[in-house]
N, C-alpha and C positions, 0 to 999 in steps of 0.2 A: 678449251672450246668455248668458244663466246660467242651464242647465240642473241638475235634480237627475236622474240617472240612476239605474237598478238592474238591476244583470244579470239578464240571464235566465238562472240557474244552476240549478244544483245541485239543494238535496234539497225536498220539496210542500211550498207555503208556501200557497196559498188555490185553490179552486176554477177552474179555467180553462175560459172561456167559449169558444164558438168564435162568438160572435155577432156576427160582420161580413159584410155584404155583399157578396157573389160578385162581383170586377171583372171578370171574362170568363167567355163560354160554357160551362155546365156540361160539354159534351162534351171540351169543351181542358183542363177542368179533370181529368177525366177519365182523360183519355189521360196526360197529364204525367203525373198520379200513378202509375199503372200500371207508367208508365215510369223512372222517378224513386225509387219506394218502396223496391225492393232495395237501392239504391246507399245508402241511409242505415241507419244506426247509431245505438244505446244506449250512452254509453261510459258505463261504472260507475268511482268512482275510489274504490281502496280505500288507507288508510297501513301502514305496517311491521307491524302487530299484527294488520291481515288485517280490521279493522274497515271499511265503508265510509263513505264523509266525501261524496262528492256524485256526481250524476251527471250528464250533458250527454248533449246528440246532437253525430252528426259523420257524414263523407260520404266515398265513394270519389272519388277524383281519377282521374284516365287511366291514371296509371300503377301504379296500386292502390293506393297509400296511403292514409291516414286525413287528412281536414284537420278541423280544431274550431277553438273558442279556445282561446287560451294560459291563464285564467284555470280553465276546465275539467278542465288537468293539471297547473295549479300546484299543489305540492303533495302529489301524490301518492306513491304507491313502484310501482305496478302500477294500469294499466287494461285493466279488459276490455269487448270489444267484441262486444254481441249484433243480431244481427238479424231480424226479425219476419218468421214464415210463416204468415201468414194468421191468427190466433188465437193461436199460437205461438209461443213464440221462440226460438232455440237459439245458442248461442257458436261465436264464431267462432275466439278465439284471448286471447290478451293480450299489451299491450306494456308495458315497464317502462322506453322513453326514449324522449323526441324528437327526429327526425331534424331540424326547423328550428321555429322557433320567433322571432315579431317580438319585436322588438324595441319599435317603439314603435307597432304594431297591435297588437290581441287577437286572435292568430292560431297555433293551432300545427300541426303535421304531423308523424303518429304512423308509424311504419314498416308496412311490407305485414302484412297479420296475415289469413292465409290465403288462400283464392280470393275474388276480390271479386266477390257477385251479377253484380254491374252497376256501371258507371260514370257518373260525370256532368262533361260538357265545362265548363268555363271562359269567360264571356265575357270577350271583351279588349276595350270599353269600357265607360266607364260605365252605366245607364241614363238613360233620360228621366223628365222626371216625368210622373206619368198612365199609366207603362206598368201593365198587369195583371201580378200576381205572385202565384205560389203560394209557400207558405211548408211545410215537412216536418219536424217534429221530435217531440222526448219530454216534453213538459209536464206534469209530477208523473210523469216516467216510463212516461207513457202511448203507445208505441211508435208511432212512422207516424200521427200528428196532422197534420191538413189542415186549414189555413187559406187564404184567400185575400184579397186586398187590390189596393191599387196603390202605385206609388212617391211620394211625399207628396212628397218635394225631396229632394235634394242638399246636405249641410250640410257647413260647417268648420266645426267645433269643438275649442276646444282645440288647434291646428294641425292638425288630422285631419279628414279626408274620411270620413262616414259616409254613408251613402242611409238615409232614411226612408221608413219603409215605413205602410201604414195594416193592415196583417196581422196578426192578435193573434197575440205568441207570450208565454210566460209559463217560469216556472224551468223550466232541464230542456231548454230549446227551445236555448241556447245551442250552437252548433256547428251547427246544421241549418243545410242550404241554402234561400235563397233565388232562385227560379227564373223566368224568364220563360218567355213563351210560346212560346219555340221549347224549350223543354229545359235552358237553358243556367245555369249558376248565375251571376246577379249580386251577389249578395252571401253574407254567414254572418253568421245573426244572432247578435245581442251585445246588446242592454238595450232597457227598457222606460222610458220616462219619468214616473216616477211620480206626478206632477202630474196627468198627461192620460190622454187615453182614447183608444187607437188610434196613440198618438206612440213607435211602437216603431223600433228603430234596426239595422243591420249592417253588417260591415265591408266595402268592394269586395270584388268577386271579383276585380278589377285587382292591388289588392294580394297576396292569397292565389297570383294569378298568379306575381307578380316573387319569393313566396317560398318556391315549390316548384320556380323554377329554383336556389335556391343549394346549393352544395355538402351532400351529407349530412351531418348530423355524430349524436353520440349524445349525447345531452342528457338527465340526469336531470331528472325531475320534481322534486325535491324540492331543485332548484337554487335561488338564487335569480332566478328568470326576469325580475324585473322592471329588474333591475342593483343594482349597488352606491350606490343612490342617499339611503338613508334615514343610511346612515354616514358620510355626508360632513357631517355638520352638526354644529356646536359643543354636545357633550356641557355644558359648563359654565353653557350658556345654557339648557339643557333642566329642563324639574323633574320632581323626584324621585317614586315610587314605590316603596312598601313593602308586604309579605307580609302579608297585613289590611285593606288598604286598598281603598277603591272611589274615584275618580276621576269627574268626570263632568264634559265637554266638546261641543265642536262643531266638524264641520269644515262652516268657512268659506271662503267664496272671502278668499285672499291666505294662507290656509294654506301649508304645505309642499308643493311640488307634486313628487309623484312622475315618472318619463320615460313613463309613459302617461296620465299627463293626470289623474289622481285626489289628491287631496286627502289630508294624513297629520298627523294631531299624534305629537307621540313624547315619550315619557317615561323616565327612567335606571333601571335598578334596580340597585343593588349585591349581586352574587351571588357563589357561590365555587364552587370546582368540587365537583362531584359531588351537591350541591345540587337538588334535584326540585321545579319550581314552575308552574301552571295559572294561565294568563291565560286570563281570556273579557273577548269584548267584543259589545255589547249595542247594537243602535237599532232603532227601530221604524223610520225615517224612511230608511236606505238598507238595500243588503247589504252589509252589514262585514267587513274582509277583516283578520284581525291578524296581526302578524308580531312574531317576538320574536328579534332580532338582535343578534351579537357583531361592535360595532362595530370590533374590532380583527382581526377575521378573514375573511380575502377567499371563505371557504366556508362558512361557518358561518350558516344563518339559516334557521328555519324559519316558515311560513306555515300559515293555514289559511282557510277560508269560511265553511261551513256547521257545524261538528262541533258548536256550541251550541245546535243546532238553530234552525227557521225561518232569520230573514234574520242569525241571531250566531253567532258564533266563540268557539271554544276552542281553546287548545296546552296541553298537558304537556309540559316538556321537562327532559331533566338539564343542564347546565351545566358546558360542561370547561372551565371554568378561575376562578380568582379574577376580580375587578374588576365595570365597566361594561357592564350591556347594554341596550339600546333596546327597549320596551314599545311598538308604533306601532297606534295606531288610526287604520285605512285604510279602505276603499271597495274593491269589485271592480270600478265604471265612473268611469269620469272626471267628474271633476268634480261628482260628487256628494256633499250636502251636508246636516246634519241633527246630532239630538243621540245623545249616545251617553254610555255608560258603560264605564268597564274595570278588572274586577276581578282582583287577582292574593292568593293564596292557595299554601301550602305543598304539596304534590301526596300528605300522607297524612302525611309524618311528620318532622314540625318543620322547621326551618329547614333541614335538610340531610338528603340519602341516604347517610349515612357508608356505606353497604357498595356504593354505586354505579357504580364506580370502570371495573365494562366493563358499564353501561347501554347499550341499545339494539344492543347487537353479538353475535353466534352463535358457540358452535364448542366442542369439547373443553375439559375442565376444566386441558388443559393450554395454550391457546388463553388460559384466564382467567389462568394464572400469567404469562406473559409480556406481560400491559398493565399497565398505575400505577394500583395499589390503594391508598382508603385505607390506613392502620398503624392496627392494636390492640395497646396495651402490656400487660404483665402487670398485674392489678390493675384492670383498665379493663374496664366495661359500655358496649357500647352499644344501641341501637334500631333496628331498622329493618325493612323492609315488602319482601315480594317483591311486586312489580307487571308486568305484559305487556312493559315499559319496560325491563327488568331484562336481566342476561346472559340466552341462554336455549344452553341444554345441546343441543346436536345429538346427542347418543346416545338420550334419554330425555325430550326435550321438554317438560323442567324450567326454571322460572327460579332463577338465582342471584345472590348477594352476595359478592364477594369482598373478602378483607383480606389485608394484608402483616402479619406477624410476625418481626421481627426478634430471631433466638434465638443461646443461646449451646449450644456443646459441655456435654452432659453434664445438660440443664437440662432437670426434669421439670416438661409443662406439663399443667395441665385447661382443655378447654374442653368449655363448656355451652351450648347450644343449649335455647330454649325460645321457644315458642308456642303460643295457644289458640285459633291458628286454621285448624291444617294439623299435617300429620305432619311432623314436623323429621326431616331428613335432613344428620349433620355430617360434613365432607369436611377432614381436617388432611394436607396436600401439601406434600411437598420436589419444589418445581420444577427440582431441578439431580441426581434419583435416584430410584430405585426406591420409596420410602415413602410410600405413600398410606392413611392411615387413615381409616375413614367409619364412624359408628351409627346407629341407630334411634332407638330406647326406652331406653338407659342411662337417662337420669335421670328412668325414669319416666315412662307414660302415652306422650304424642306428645313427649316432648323427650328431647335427645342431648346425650350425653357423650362424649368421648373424654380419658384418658390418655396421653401421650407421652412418651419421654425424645430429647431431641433429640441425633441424630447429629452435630451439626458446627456453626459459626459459621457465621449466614448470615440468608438472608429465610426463609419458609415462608409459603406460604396457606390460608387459613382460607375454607372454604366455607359460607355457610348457604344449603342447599338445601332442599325438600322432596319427601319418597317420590314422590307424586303432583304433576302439573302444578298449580297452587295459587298462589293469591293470600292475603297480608294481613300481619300484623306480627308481629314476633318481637324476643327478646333476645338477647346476644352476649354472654359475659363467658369473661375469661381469669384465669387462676390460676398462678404458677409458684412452686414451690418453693426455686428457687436460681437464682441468673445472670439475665439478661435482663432487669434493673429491674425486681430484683422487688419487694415490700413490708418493709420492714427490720421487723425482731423485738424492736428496742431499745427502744420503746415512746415515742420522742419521737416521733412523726411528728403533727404538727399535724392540725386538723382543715380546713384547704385541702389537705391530701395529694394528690398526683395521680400516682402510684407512676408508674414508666417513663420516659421518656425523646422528645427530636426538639424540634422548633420550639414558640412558643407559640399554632401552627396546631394545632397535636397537643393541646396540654394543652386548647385551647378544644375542642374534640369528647371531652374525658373527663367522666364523670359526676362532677362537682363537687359542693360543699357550696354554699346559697344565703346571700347576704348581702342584707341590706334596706335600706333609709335610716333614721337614725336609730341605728342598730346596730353594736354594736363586738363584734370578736373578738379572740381572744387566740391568738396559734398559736405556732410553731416550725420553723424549716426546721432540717432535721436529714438525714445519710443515711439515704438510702432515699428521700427526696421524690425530684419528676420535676427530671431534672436538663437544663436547657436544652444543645442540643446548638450551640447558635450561639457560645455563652461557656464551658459547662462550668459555669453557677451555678446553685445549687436555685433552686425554685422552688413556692409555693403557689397554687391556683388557685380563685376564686371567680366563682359567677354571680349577677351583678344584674337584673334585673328592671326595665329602664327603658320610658320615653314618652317619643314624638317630644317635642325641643323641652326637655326637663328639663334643669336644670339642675345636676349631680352635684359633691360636692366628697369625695375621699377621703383620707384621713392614714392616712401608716403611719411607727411609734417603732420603732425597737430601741435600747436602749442596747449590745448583744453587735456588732453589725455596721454600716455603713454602708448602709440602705435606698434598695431600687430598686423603685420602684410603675409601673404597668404598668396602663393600663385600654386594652381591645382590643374591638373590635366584627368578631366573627368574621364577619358576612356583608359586610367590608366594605374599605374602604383605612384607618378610622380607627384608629390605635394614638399613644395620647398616653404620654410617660414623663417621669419627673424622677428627682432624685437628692437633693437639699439644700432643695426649695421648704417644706417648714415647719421650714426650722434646724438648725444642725450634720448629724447622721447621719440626719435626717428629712425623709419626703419625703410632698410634697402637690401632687396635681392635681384642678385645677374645667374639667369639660368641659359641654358643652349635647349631648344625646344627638340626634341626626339620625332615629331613627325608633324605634316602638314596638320591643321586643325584648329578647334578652338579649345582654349585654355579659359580659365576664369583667375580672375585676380580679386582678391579677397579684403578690400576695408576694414579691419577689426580693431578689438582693443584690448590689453591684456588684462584688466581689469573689469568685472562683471558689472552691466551696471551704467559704466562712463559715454558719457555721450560730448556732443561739439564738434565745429566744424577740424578739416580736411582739407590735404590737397594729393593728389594721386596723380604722377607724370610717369609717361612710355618713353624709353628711348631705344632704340635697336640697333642689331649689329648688321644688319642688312639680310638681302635674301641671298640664301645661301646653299649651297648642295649638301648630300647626304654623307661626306666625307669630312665636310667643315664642323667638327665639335668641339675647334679650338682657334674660334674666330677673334680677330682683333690680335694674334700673340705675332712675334717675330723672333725669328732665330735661325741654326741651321737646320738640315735635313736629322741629322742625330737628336736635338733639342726635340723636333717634332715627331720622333717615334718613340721617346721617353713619354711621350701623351697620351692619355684615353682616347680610345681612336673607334671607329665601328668596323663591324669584321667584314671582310668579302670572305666566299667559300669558291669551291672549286665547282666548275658547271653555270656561275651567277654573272649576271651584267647590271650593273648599277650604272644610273643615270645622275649627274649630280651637274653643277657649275662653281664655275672661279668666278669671284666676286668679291669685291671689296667688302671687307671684313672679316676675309680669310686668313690664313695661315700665311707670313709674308717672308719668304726666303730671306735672311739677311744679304746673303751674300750675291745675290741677282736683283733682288726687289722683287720678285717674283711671286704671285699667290701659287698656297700650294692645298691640298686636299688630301687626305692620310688615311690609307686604311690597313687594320691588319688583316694577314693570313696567317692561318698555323696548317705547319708544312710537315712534310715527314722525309726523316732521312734519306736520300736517293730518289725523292719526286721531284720530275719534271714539270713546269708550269710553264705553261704561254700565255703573258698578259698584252693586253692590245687598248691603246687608248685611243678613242678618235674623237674630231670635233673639228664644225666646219664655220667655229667662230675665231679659233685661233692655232697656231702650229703649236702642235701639243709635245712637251717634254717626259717621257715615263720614267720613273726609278721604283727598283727592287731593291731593298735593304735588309743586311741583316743585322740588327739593333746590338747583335753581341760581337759581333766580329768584322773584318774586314771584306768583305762582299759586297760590292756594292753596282750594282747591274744597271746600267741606259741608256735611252733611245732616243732618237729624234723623229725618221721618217721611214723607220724598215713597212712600217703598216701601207705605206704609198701614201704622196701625196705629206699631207699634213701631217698623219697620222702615223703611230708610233707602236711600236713592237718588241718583246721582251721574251725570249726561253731561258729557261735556269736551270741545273738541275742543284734543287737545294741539298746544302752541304750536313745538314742533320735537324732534327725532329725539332719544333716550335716555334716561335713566332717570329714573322717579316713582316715588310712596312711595305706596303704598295703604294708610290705618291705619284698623283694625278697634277701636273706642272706644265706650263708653256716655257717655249723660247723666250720671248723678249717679258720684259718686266711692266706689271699690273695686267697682263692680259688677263680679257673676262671673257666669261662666254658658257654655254653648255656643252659637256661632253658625255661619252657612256665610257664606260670601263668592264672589262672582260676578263675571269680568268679561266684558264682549260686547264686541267689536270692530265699526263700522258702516261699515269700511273704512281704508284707506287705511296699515294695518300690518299687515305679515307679522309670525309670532311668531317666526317661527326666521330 
């Protein structure tokens, strides 16, 4: 049985009817409700910024608690709980954890939150089918909504016991009782079946029983309630996701199954700490549930529902740490199934929040000196944005940005502060004394200056605040006159200069000089460049400007020193280096760039110390789609699935193009684009290529045996079309090819699974 389900959550998604037929006696109907109406609840679920993200109903139990579903307070940081006086409604209180919370039901149990009106008893069995049942809940938050129905069946589903109800309940209705005709609740409703009309669904009231005897405990909302179950799957096998990018998939039955029975595709993103980044996820077809997780961290993961409004999801979130995290497009009911999209996007300002360092946390400015702040060097500008996300000031209900400055005795620094979107307020702190400088208007209008001569070797923090509570972007820049890596006065300093000092983490977040393909420069490490703190050697630093999939080749000569080249992907684990690869004291590396963005290219020298000029030239392999990581080569279709290729999974459509400096069929001249799939014995796959730049050639290969599957026009038109059912378990070669030879152009590519392979 394969249901599509959709909760009845959160925030007004369409019109709710109440048009079902009364199963019992208006006067029973009557009474119950009378009796029944106090005891329920409006819970409102707001996040950390005080915004609200969704709301549910829920009910007093015996012993005055709140019971709802778990999906209702996933999520959250604080719910409040109102309830309805006749026309009216007035707060009760709020709670900011739950005391239990299933495990593998949708059920959770909120602590006492004031006097309870009224109570409602617990059945201890199940129902019958055909009993009469009223149903009590907030449908588009519509307070104390009565429906009535009877119980349709008893289903397992998913290993789960639900009762079906014929009672319309609709978003919002989630966490309401469902009640027989003695008073009693047998169920809490949980989802609607989208298919059908009247095929709405709730958890026992049996189990709700067995979970308000266990032990209390205090359980944040914003836990991961569901378990640690989306991190346990092979990162390596998962495909990637980049900052610009839109995605579009399906979940399928044989998908990822989460421990309550819903459906999850998951995608990598390589992020780095202090990093600001918005996933939404998008389907007409369920309610989507997205979660963006730090698979290396047993706390770290946050969720959302509704915040994209209707039935889609959005998170902003900062990212504490370097590496891998999980993008996971979910469902809030089990087993439900449909297409979706998931876009992820920069949360305001580039690739990174350099001043992010105490996002999301409160407290005194001396609170911000003791947690891991980005470093600003002397000579160094940066960007960045105060957002809700941000520190925020408990004195003066400010957001801020902070930075580590590492100063020497005696050393006179400027910093400037500027914005055109708020009054800059600048804050320079000795976190280890008494010295706290702050401005205004020094430099002018709404932006701050301060002058310092620093007291003593050590850190210092650099505040950018503003006057007023205030949202939007600003500039950063530091100035020192002497000590602290400062800018040398000798007039070599190249034009990759990146004055100051720390890791080649640090020189990649400096404002750099750009370098392009095709383009050669001429520079100098000399004192005064940023001197690497890992070795003690200069170093110059350059940003390139790549696309997924390109193919990069860089040289750098000196005849004065023995050359160390350096290409780094700041959002990322890629750092490639050489020392001799173009000859004697010259060095050369060709990498394939893994996603649109910017790289740094790194002037160094293997020798501490060595200074002289440089020359540093780009050549590239063109622009290129997300299939091509084997640009420039020629051979046949075999040749090219013996390659490192990037995966497609089952439910994904990837967008890529043929373009010179692809993959070049020998045997046609044809560019070609390569990706794997890993299949499983007896699954069927439909892949479909289209594009309305050139008549498109599809092949399915299987790299170990004689199979070899293609199309030209079954898609219509240009486009091309592919069923298989594969012959046993691992990997194929899906290649994205035209008819006539060097065709370029963009296309998408698609695969559907019609059973019988899980993708993870």
């Amino acid at each position: 049985m394969h249901l599509r389900h959709r909760i009845a959550a959160a925030v007004p998604l369409a019109a709710f009817a109440l048009a079902a037929p009364s199963a019992a006696p208006a006067q029973d109907v009557v009474a119950i409700t009378r009796r029944a109406s106090p005891a329920v609840v409006t819970l409102h679920a707001f996040n950390s910024t005080g915004r609200e993200v969704s709301l549910g109903s829920g009910f007093f139990l015996p012993d005055g608690r709140i019971a709802t579903n778990r999906h209702v307070v996933e999520g959250a940081t604080r719910m409040t709980a109102m309830t309805a006086q006749g026309a009216n409604e007035r707060t009760l209180g709020t709670a900011e954890y739950a005391e239990a919370v299933g495990r593998a039901v949708d059920l959770a149990i909120l602590p006492r939150i004031g006097s309870p009106p009224a109570t409602l008893p617990l059945a201890t069995r199940l129902p019958e089918a055909g009993e009469a049942v009223v149903v009590i809940g907030a449908p588009e938050g519509l307070s104390n909504t009565v429906s009535t129905g009877i119980v349709s069946a008893i289903r397992r589903i998913q290993g789960r016991t639900l009762v079906q109800i014929s009672a319309p309940i609709s978003h919002g209705s989630s966490g309401g009782p469902v009640l027989n005709m003695r008073g009693e609740v047998i169920g809490v409703s949980v989802s609607v079946l989208s298919e059908g009309q009247n095929l709405n669904f709730a958890v026992p009231a049996t189990e709700l029983l067995a979970l308000s005897q266990a032990r209390p405990e205090r359980i944040a909302f914003t836990s991961n309630l569901r378990g640690p179950d989306v991190s346990t799957q092979n990162l390596a096998r998962l495909p990637r996701i980049a900052v610009g990018q839109t995605v579009t998939g399906r979940l399928v039955d044989g998908d990822f199954v989460r421990p309550d029975g819903s459906y999850a595709d998951s995608y990598v993103y390589m992020g780095h700490a202090g990093e600001r980044i918005t996933a939404t996820l998008r389907s007409s077809d369920f309610d989507s549930w997205l979660v963006v997780d730090d698979p290396h961290s047993a706390t770290w993961q946050e969720q959302d529902d509704d915040s994209g409004g209707g039935l889609d999801s959005e998170l902003t979130v900062t990212l504490p740490r370097d590496g891998a995290y999980l993008i996971v497009a979910n469902s809030v009911a089990a087993q439900a199934t449909g297409s979706y999209s998931v876009t992820l996007r920069s949360a305001g300002r580039g690739a990174a929040d350099p001043g992010s360092g105490g996002a999301g946390a409160r407290g005194t400015l001396t609170d911000l000196g003791r947690m891991r702040l980005p470093r600003i060097a002397a000579g160094q500008s940066v960007s960045g944005q105060l957002s809700p996300s941000d520190f925020l000031r408990t004195d003066d209900n400010t957001y801020v940005d902070g930075y580590t400055y590492a100063g020497r005795a005696g050393e006179r620094l400027t910093v400037t502060m500027r914005s055109g979107s708020f009054d800059s307020w600048l804050v320079f702190d000795d976190p280890n004394g008494p010295m706290r400088e702050n401005d205004d208007d020094s430099a002018g209008g709404n932006d701050a200056r301060i002058t310092v001569t620093l007291p003593h070797d050590g850190n210092y923090v650099i505040v950018a605040n503003s006057v007023a509570r205030s949202s939007g972007a600003y500039t950063l820049s530091v100035q020192s006159s002497r000590g602290g890596g400062q800018p040398s006065d000798d007039g070599d300093a190249g034009p990759g200069t990146g004055q100051g000092g720390g890791t080649l983490a640090d020189l990649g977040h400096m404002e750099l000089p750009r370098i392009g393909r095709g383009q050669s420069v001429s520079g100098r490490l000399a004192q005064g460049d940023f001197l690497r703190s890992d070795d003690n050697t200069l170093a110059d630093g350059y940003f390139y400007n790549g696309r997924a999939g390109e193919q990069l080749t860089v040289v750098m000569r000196s005849s004065s020193f023995d050359s160390w080249l350096v290409i780094d992907d700041p959002n990322g684990p890629m750092r490639e280096t050489d020392d001799d690869g173009a000859g004697g004291n010259d060095a050369r590396l060709t990498v394939t760039l893994p996603h649109d963005g910017r790289y740094l290219v790194v002037a160094n020298a293997v020798r501490p110390g060595a200074t002289g000029p440089y020359t540093l030239s780009v050549q590239g392999g063109g622009d290129v789609g997300p299939g091509n990581n084997v640009g420039g080569t020629t051979g046949t279709i075999a040749d090219l699935g013996r390659m490192s290729l990037p995966r497609i999974t089952a439910g994904q459509s990837v967008s890529g193009r043929l373009s010179s400096g692809d993959f070049v069929r020998s045997d046609d001249d044809s560019y070609a684009d390569g990706y794997v799939y890993d299949g499983r014995a007896g699954e069927q796959i439909t892949v479909t290529l289209r594009s309305g730049s050139f008549d498109s050639w599809l092949v399915v290969d299987d790299p170990n045996g004689p199979m070899q599957e293609h199309d030209d026009d079954s898609a219509g038109g240009n486009d091309s079309q592919v069923t298989v059912t594969l012959p046993h378990a691992g990997r194929y070669v899906i290649i994205a090819n035209s008819i006539g030879p060097r065709a370029t152009g963009p296309y998408t590519l698609t695969v559907r699974s019609g059973g019988g392979g899980r993708k993870y």
